[in-house]
Each structure stands twice: as structure tokens, then as C-alpha cells.
C-alpha positions in Angstrom: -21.4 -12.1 -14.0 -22.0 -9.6 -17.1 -22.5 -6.6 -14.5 -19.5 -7.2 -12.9 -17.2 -6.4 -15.8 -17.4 -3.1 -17.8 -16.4 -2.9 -21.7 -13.1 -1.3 -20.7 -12.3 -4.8 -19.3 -13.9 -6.9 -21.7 -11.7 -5.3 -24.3 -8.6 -6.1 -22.8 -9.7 -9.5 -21.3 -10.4 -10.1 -24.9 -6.7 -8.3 -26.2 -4.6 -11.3 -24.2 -7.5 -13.8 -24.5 -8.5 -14.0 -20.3 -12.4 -13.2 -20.8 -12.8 -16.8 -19.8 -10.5 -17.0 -16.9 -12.1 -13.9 -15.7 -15.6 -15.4 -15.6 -14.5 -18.4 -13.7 -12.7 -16.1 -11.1 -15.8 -14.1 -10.5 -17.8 -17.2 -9.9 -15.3 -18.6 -7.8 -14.2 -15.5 -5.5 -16.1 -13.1 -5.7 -18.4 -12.7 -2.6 -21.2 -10.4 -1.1 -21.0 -11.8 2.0 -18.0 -11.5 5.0 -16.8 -14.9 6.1 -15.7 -15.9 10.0 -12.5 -16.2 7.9 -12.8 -13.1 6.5 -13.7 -11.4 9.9 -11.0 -12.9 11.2 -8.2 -11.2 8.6 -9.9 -8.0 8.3 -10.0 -7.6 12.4 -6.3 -8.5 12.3 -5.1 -5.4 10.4 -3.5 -2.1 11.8 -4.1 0.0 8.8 -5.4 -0.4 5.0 -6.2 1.5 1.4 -9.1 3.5 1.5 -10.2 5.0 -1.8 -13.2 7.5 -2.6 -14.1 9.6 -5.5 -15.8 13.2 -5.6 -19.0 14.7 -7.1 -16.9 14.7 -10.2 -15.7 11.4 -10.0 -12.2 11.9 -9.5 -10.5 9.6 -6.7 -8.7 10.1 -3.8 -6.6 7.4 -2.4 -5.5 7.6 1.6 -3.8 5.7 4.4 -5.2 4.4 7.5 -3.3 3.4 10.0 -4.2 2.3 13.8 -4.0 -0.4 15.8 -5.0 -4.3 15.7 -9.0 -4.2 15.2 -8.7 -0.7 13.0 -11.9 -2.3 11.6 -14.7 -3.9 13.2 -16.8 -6.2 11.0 -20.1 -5.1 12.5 -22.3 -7.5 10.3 -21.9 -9.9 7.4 -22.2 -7.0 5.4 -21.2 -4.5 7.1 -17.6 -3.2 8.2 -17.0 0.0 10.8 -13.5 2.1 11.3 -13.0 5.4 12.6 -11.7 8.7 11.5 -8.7 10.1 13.8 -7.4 13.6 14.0 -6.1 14.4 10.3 -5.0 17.4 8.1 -8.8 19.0 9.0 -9.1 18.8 5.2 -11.5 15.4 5.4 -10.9 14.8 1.6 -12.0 10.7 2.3 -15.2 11.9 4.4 -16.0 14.6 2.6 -16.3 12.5 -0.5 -18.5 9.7 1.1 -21.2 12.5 2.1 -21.4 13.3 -2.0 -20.2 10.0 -3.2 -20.5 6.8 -1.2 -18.8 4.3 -3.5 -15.6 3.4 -1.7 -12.9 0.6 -2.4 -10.4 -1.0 0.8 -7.8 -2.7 0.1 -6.0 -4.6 3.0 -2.2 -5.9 2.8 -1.0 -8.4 5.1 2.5 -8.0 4.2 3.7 -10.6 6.8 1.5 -13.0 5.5 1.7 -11.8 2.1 -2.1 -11.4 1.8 -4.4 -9.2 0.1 -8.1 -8.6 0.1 -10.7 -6.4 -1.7 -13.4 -4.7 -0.2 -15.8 -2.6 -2.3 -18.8 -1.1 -1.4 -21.2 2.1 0.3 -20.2 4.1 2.5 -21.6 6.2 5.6 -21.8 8.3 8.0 -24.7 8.0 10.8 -26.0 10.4 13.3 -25.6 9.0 16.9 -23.3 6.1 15.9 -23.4 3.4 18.7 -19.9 2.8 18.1 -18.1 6.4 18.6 -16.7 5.2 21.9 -15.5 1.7 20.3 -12.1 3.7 19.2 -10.6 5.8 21.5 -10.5 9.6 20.0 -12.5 9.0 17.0 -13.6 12.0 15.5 -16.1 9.9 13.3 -16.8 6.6 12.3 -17.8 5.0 8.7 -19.4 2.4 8.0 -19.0 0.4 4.5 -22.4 -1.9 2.8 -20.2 -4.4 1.1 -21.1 -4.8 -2.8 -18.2 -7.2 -3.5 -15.2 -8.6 -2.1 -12.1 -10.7 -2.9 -8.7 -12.1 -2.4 -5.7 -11.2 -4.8 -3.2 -13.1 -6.1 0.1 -12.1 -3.5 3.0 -12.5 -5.9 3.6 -9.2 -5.9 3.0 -8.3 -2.4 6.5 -7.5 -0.6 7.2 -9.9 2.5 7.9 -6.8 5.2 7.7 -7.1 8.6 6.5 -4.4 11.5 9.3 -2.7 13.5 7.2 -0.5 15.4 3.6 1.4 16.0 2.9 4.6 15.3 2.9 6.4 18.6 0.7 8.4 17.6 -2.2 5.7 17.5 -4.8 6.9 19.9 -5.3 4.2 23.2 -7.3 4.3 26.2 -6.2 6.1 29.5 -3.2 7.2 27.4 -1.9 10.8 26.5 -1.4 10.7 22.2 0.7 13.3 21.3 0.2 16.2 18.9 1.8 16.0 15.4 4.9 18.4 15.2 3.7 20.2 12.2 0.5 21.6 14.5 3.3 23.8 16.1 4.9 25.6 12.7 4.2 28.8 12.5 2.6 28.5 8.9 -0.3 26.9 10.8 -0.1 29.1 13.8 -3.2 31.3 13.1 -5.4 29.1 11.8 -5.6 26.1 14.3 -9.0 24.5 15.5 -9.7 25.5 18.7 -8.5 22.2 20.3 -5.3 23.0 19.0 -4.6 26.6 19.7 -2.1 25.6 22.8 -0.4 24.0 20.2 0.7 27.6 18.4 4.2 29.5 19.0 6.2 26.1 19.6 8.0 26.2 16.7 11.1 25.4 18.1 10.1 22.4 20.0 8.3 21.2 16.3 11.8 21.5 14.1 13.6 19.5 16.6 10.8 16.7 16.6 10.8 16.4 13.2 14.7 16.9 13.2 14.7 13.4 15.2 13.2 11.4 12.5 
């Protein structure tokens, strides 16, 4: 319990008297182990919080979105999601290979439900589960330290009005990003994306649409 909490906490647990209602939450939800029940809410997200720090130690929060089963709880330990076609600036990977301690944070806000997911994460040479996610550039893998629920009341009640269409499926075409066709970007494309270059045009009216 000690090792959980840092003095930073303990000072202010002790400011507005919660040092003992913060023990007695630790014991009581604070986990090292995924549940079925668990499995079973994680699995049921399309996108969640994913936050890494540097060599330095300075953080970097990010977005990922995708489809139902974004994450696959591999083990009761263990959780897997991919890495899509991004920015090509891999801030979140690039800080796992020098820093593995990562935090998730998953919002239901349907349900209004939140859980905690902190832990280790990596990358692995000839990951069994590339092909799991269709276009997946990479996958991570998390070693869970600690997880647990939060309290919702503050979690918005919003519901989804569409997916992403740029979510990568199987035996379907996902469309390029408009701002891979600005000029700006033009000359300095991966090679994937050098058809991509001198479409300007078509890239202002696409983002003109939204």
C-alpha cells in the first residue's frame, strides 16, 4: 500500500484529511490482474488515452481510435493494440523504446465508465499478432502494474454518431488523409505515399467538406 502513493500524494491526502480513504481504495480496487469482466469492457472499446513519457521524463498524451476490439487482452496481464498510419512522427512509440512506463485510460461514455490501466510497454520482433489488425504498422503490448475503475461523475453521457472512415478493415480500401496531398508535405512523403503528392486541390476540398 505505502509504494503505491508517493509523498506528493500523501501531502495532499493529508491537506483535506483522505490518507485513510485512500488506503481502503487501494485495497479495494486496485488490481494486478485483468478480470473476464475486465476483458470484457476493455475488448468493447473503439479508441482510448494512451500516455508515455521521454528519456527526460516529460509526457506525451495521444488518441487512439479504431474499431470494437482496438485492444486485445492477450493474457491476464497482458493487453495488445496496434499502431496505424500516423503523423510518421511516432512520438507514443518512440517513447516506449526509451521509456516503457505507459498509462491507458478507457472512457465508456455511453456507459459512463472509466478504467485505469498502468503498466510496461513493448515492442517485440516477429509479433504473432501483426496480422490480428488490419494495416497495423506495429503492435504494443502493455505488462500491467496496476489497474482500476474511476469514479464516473464527471464522465459526460455522449453517444457515437459515426466511425471514423478512416479505421482500417479487412478486404476494404481506407483512404488517405487529405493533409498527405498539401503541398507543404509534398516533397517529403514516405515512399508509400509519394502518389499521394500534387493533389492539392482534391485535399482543400476534402477538408472543405468537414
Amino acid at each position: 500500500m505505502s509504494t503505491f502513493f508517493h509523498e506528493g500524494s500523501r501531502k495532499l491526502q493529508d491537506r483535506f484529511e483522505t490518507r485513510p480513504m485512500a488506503d481502503r481504495l487501494v485495497e479495494a480496487i486496485i488490481g494486478d490482474r485483468i478480470s473476464p469482466e475486465d476483458q470484457g469492457f476493455i475488448e468493447a472499446q473503439n479508441m482510448f488515452f494512451f500516455a508515455t513519457v521521454d528519456q527526460e521524463g516529460r509526457p506525451n498524451c495521444s488518441y487512439k481510435g479504431g474499431g470494437v476490439g482496438l485492444v486485445k487482452v492477450v493474457d491476464d496481464q497482458t493487453l495488445a493494440f496496434p499502431l496505424y498510419d500516423g503523423s510518421g512522427m511516432y512520438l507514443s512509440a518512440g517513447n516506449v523504446l526509451v521509456n516503457p512506463h505507459v498509462s491507458l485510460l478507457f472512457v465508456d461514455f455511453q456507459r459512463q465508465a472509466r478504467l485505469r490501466f498502468n503498466g510496461d510497454a513493448f515492442i517485440q520482433d516477429d509479433e504473432p499478432l501483426q496480422g490480428h489488425w488490419p494495416e497495423a504498422q506495429l503492435v504494443l503490448r502493455v505488462k500491467l502494474r496496476e489497474m482500476f475503475p474511476n469514479c464516473p461523475r464527471y464522465i459526460h453521457k455522449m453517444a457515437l454518431i459515426e466511425e471514423s472512415a478512416f479505421v482500417p478493415k479487412a478486404h476494404c480500401e481506407t483512404p488517405a488523409p487529405a493533409w498527405k496531398r498539401l503541398e507543404v508535405v509534398a516533397d517529403v512523403l514516405p515512399p508509400r505515399d509519394a502518389h499521394l503528392a500534387g493533389h492539392e486541390q482534391d485535399a482543400a476540398a476534402a477538408l472543405n467538406r468537414k
